[in-house]
N, C-alpha and C positions, 0 to 999 in steps of 0.2 A: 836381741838388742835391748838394752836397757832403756824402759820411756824416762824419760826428762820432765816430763806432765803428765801427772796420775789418771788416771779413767775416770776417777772421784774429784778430779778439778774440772776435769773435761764438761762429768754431768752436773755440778755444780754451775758452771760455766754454762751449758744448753738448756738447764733446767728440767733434769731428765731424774725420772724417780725410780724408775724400770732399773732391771739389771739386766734384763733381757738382750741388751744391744753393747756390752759389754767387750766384748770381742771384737767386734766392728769398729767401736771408740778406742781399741787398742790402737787397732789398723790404722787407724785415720790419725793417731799421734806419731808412731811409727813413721807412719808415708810425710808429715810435718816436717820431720825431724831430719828425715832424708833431704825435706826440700831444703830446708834450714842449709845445711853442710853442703849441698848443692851451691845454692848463693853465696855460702860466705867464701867457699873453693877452702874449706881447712873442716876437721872435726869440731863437733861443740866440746865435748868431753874424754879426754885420756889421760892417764897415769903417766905413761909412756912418749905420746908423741907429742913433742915440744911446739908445735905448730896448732895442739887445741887451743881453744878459746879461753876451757878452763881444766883444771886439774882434778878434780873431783867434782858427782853433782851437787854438791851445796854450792858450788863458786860459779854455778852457771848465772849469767847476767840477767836480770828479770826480763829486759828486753826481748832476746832469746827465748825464754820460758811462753811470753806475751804472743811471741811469733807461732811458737809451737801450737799453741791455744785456739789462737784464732782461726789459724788454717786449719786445722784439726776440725775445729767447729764449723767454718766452709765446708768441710767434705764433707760432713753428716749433715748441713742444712741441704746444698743441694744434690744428696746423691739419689734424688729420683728424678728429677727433673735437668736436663742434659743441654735443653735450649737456649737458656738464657744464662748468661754467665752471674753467677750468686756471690762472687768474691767481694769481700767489703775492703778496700783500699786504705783508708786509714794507718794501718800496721806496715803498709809496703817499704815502709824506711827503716825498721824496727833493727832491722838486721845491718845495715850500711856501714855502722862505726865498727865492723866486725870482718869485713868484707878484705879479704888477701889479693889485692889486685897484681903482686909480682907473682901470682901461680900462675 
């Protein structure tokens, strides 16, 4: 799967100097990404099917990218601690103008 948001925005984003975690911050764009296409019930990105969002990844919407980001960076703040829900809500709209509700 092609990420949408670099590892190198990720850790820019979390403030991360390591590279050690690398992999992990793949995963956690990855699994975003999925949520992302989850909510909106359509792909972000394809050549081919006329239902993505965009047609290549330059034309993805920064909104989109924003969402990818954030939850990406939820899953690496809380992935030790299991208790207490870590999600920060502000972005929960991020994705809506995007959203295929005739699916």
């Amino acid at each position: 799967m092609d990420l949408y948001v670099t590892v190198a925005q990720l850790k820019a984003h979390l403030r991360i100097d390591s590279d050690s975690e690398d992999l992990l911050l793949a995963q956690y764009i990855e699994s975003a990404q999925e949520e992302a296409e989850t909510r909106m019930r359509r792909p972000i990105c394809s050549a081919t099917d006329t239902d993505a969002v965009a047609s290549t990844p330059e034309n993805i919407p920064a909104s989109i990218k924003q969402f990818i980001l954030v939850t990406a960076g939820d899953f690496y703040m809380a992935r030790e601690n299991r208790q207490e829900k870590g999600y920060t809500l502000y972005y929960e709209h991020l994705l809506d103008r995007w959203v295929r509700y005739d699916k």
